[in-house]
Backbone as CSV, one residue per row, in Angstrom:
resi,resn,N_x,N_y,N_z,CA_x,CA_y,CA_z,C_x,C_y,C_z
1,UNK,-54.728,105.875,57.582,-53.648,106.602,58.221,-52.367,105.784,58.181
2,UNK,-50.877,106.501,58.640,-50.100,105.829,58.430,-49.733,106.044,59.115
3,UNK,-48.910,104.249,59.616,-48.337,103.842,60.518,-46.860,104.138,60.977
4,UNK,-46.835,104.456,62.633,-45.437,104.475,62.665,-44.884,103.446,64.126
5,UNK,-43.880,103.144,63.765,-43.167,102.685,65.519,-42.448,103.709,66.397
6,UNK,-42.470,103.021,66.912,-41.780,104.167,68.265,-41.091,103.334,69.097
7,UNK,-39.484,103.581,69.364,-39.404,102.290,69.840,-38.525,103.595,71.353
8,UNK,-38.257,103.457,72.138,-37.347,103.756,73.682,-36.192,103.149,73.520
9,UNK,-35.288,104.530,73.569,-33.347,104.379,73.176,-33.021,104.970,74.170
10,UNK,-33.676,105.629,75.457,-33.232,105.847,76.092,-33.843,105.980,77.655
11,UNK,-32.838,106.007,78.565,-33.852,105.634,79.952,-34.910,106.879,80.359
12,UNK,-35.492,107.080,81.493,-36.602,108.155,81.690,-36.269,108.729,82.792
13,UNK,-35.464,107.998,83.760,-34.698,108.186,84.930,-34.099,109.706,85.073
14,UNK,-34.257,110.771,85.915,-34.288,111.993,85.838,-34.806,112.839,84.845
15,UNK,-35.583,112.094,84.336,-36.653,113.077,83.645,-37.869,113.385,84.139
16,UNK,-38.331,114.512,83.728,-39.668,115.334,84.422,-40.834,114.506,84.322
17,UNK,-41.724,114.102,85.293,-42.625,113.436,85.765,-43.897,113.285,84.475
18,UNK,-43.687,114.721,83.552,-44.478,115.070,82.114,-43.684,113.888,81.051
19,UNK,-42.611,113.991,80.875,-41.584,113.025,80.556,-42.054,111.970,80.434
20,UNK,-41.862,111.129,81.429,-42.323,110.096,82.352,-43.375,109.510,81.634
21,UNK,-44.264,110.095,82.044,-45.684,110.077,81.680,-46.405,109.795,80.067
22,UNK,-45.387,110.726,79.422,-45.417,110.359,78.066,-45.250,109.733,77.787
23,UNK,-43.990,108.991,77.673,-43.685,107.690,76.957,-44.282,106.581,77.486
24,UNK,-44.502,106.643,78.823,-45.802,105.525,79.630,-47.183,105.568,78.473
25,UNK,-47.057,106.190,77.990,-48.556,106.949,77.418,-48.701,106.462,75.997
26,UNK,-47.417,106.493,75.496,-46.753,105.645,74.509,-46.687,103.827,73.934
27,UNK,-46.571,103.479,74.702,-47.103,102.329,75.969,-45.645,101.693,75.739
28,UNK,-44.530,102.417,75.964,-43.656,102.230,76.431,-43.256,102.006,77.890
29,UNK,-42.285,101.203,78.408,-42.395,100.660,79.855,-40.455,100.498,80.016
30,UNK,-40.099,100.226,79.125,-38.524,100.148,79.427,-37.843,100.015,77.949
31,UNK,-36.492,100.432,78.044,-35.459,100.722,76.776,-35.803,99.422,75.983
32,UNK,-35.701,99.601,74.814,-35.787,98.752,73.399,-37.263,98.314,73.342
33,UNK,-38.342,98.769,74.196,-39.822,98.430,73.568,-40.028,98.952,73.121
34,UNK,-40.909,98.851,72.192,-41.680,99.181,70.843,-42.859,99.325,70.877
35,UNK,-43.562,100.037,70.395,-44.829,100.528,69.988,-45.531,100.738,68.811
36,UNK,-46.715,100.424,68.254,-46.992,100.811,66.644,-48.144,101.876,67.002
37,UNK,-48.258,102.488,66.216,-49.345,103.818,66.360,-49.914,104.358,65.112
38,UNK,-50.545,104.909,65.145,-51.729,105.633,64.188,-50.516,106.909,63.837
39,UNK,-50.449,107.253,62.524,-50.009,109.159,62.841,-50.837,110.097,62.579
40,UNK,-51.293,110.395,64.129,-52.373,111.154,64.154,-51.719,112.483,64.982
41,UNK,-52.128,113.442,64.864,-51.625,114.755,65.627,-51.474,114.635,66.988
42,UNK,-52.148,113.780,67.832,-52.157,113.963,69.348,-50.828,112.721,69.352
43,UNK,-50.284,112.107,68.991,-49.144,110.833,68.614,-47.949,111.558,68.564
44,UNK,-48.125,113.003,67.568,-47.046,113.248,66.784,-46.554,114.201,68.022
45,UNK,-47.553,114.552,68.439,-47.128,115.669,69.836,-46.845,115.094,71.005
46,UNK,-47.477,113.968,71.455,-46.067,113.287,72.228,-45.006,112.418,71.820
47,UNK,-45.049,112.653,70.445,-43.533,112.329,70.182,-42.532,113.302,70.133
48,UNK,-42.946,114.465,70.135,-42.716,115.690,69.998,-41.440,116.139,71.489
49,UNK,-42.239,115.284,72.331,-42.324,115.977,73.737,-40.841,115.485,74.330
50,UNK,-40.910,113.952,73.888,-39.777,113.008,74.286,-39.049,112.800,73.001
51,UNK,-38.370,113.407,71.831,-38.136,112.980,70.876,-36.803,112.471,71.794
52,UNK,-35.926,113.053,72.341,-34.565,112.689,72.659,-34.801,111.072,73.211
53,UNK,-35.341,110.855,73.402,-35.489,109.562,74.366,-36.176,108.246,73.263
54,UNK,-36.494,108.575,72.328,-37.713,107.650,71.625,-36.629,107.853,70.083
55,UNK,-37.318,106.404,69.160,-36.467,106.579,67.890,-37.922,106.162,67.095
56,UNK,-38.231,106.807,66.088,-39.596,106.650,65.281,-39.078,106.588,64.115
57,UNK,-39.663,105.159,62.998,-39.842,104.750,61.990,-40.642,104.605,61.197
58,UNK,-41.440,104.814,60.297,-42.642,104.616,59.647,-42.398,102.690,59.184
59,UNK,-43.613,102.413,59.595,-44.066,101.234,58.858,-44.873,101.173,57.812
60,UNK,-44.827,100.330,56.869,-45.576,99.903,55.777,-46.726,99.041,55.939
C-alpha cells in the first residue's frame, strides 16, 4: 500500500466534537504534527472529514 502524511495546518478550536475527534484519530495532537499512514479507505475518509484543517502528501 501507499504511503501518505498528513500533517495539521490548522487549529480544531470551534470545531465539532466529530472534528475533534478525527484528527485526534489521526494521531494528530497540535498544528504542524505529522502523521504517516497506510492509504487505506477508512484513512482516506477521515481525511475526507477534516480536509480543511489537515495538508496530505504522498510519501515514497
Amino acid at each position: 500500500m501507499a504511503k501518505i502524511k498528513v500533517t495539521q495546518k490548522r487549529s480544531t478550536i470551534g470545531r465539532t466534537v466529530n472534528q475533534k475527534r478525527t484528527v485526534r484519530a489521526l494521531g494528530l495532537k497540535r498544528i504542524s504534527d505529522s502523521a504517516i499512514h497506510n492509504e487505506s479507505p477508512q484513512v482516506l475518509g477521515m481525511i475526507d472529514k477534516v480536509k480543511h484543517l489537515i495538508e496530505v502528501e504522498k510519501v515514497k
